[in-house]
C-alpha positions in Angstrom: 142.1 140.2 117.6 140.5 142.8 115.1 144.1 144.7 113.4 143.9 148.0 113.1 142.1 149.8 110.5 142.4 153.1 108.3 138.8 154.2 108.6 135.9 152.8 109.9 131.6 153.1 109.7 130.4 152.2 113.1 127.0 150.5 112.5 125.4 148.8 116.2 122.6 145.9 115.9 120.6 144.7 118.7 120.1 141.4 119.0 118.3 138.8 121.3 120.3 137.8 124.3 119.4 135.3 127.5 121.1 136.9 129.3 120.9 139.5 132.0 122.9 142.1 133.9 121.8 144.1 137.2 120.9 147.8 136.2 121.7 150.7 137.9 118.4 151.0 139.5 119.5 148.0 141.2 116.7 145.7 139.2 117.9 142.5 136.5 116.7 143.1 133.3 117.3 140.9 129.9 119.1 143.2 127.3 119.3 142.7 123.7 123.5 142.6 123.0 124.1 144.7 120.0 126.9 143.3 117.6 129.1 146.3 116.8 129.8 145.5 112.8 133.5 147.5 111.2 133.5 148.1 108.0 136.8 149.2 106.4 137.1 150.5 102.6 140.2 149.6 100.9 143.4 148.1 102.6 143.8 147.7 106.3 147.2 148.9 107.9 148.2 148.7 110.6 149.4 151.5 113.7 146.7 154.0 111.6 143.6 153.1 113.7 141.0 156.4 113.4 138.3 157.5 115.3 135.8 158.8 113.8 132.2 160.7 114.5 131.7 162.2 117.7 135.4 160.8 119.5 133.2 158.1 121.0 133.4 154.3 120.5 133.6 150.7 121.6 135.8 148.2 120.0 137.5 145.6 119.9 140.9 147.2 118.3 143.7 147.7 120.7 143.6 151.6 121.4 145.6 154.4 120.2 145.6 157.3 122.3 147.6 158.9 119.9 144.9 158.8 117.7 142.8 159.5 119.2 144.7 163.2 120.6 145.1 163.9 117.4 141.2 164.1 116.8 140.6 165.9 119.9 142.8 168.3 119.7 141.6 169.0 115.9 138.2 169.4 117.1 138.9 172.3 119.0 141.5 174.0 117.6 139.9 177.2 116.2 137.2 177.0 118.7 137.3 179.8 121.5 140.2 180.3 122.9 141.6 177.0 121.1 143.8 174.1 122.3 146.2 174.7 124.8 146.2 171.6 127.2 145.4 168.0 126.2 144.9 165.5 129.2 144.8 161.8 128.7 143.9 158.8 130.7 145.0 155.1 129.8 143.3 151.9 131.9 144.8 149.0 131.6 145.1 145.5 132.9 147.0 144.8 136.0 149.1 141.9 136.4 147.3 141.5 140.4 143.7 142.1 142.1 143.5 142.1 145.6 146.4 139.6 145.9 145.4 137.6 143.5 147.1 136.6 140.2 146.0 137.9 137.4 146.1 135.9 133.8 143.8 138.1 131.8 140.2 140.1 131.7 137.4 140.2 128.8 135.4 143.2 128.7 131.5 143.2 128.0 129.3 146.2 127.0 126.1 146.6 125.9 127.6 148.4 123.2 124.4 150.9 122.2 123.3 152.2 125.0 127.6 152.3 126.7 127.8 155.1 123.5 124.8 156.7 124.6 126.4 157.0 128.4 129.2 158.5 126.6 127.7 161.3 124.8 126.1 161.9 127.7 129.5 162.0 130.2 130.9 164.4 127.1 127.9 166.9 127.5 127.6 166.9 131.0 131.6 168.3 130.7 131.1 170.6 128.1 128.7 172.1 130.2 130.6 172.1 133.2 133.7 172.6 131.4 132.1 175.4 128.4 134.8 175.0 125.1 136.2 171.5 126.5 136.7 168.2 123.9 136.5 165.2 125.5 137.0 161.6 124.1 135.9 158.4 125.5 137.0 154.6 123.9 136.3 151.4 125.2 137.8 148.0 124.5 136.0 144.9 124.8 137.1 141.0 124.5 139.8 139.6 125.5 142.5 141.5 127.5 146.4 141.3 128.4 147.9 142.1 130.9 149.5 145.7 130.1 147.0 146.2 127.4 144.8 149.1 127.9 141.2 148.6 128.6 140.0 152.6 127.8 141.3 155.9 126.6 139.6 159.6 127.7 141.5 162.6 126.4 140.5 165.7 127.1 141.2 168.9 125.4 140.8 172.4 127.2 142.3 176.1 126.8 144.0 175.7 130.2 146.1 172.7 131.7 143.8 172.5 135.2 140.3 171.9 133.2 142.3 169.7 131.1 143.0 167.3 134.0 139.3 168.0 135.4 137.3 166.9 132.6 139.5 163.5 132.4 139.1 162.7 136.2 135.7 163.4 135.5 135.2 161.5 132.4 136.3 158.2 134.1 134.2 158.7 137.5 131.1 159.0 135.7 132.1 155.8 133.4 132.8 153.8 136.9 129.6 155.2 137.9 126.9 154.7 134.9 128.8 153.2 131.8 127.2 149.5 131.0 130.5 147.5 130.9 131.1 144.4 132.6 134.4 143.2 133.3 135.7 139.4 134.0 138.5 139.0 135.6 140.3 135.1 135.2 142.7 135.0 138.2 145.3 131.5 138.7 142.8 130.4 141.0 139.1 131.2 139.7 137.4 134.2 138.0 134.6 136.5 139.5 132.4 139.1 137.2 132.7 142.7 138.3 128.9 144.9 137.7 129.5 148.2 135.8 126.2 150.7 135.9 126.1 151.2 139.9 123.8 154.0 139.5 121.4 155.4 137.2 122.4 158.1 134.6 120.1 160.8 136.1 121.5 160.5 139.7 122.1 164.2 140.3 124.4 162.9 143.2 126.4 160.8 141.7 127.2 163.3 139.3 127.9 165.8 142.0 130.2 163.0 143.5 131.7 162.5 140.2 132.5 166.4 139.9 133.6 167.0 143.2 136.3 164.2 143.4 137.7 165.7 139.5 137.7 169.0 140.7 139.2 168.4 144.3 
């Protein structure tokens, strides 16, 4: 497990991979797994894990929705109307599926192109949701029970958009963000698709905005 780190540069690197998942358009195509490199400056410590750039990433640090508040809220603070309502949403690993024991789960993402869904989840609700903040961070590898799998915060003047733009944000990752999950139960293991439909499905996106603002 990567510890916790101060500060980090996010750089992503494509390389060639054999392997194949189903895309959203429904056909198999070969991707190219990037290999998300962390560079920290200086001394790591731990509990002061940052996100940085645009309050989007995939990692392999256990998550901090703390810190990752903290950045949202800053980034609107003086903006508009400013902050008045933070909303956050923590997955995590459950203990059963569907009756079924559950020892643990590794995450897969195809890490590039997952940051690109992202950035695009966080302007389709700014432009639902004009003078919203929204961060998105995924975990990938190995997973424990209880430990938390993403983290969305949202940051709105108003406590209702607050809860929208999160309900939103995590529809729209079910719906079009390239992350696999494996789940290992006491009695097998079974892969579960992520992307089941394509990022320019005005639909789904309707969907997506329909169930966050019923």
């Amino acid at each position: 497990m990567v510890p916790p780190i101060k500060s980090v540069r996010i750089r992503v690197r494509a390389r060639a991979s054999s392997s194949s998942r189903r895309s959203a358009a429904g056909d198999n195509r070969t991707f190219g797994q990037p290999t998300l490199t962390v560079e920290a400056p200086g001394r790591q410590e731990s509990h002061s894990y940052r996100y940085t750039g645009l309050m989007l990433a995939v990692t392999r640090a256990p998550l901090s929705v703390d810190a990752l508040t903290a950045e949202v809220e800053a980034s609107v603070r003086t903006q508009g109307e400013g902050c008045g309502a933070l909303a956050s949403f923590l997955g995590v690993v459950r203990a059963t599926h569907q009756g079924r024991a559950v020892r643990y789960l590794e995450y897969e993402a195809f890490d590039a192109l997952a940051l690109k869904v992202f950035a695009q989840i966080q302007a389709e609700a700014t432009d639902h949701w004009p003078g919203a903040a929204l961060g998105i961070v995924h975990r990938v590898g190995r997973l424990a029970i209880g430990e938390a799998s993403v983290a969305i915060v949202a940051a709105t003047a108003h406590r209702a958009e607050a809860f929208q733009v999160c309900r939103y944000a995590i529809e729209r990752i079910k719906q079009i963000a390239p992350v696999w999950k494996h789940e290992f139960f006491e009695d097998g293991e079974t892969w579960v698709e992520g992307a089941v439909v394509n990022p320019d499905d005005e639909a789904a996106r309707a969907r997506a905005l329909e169930i966050a603002c019923a």
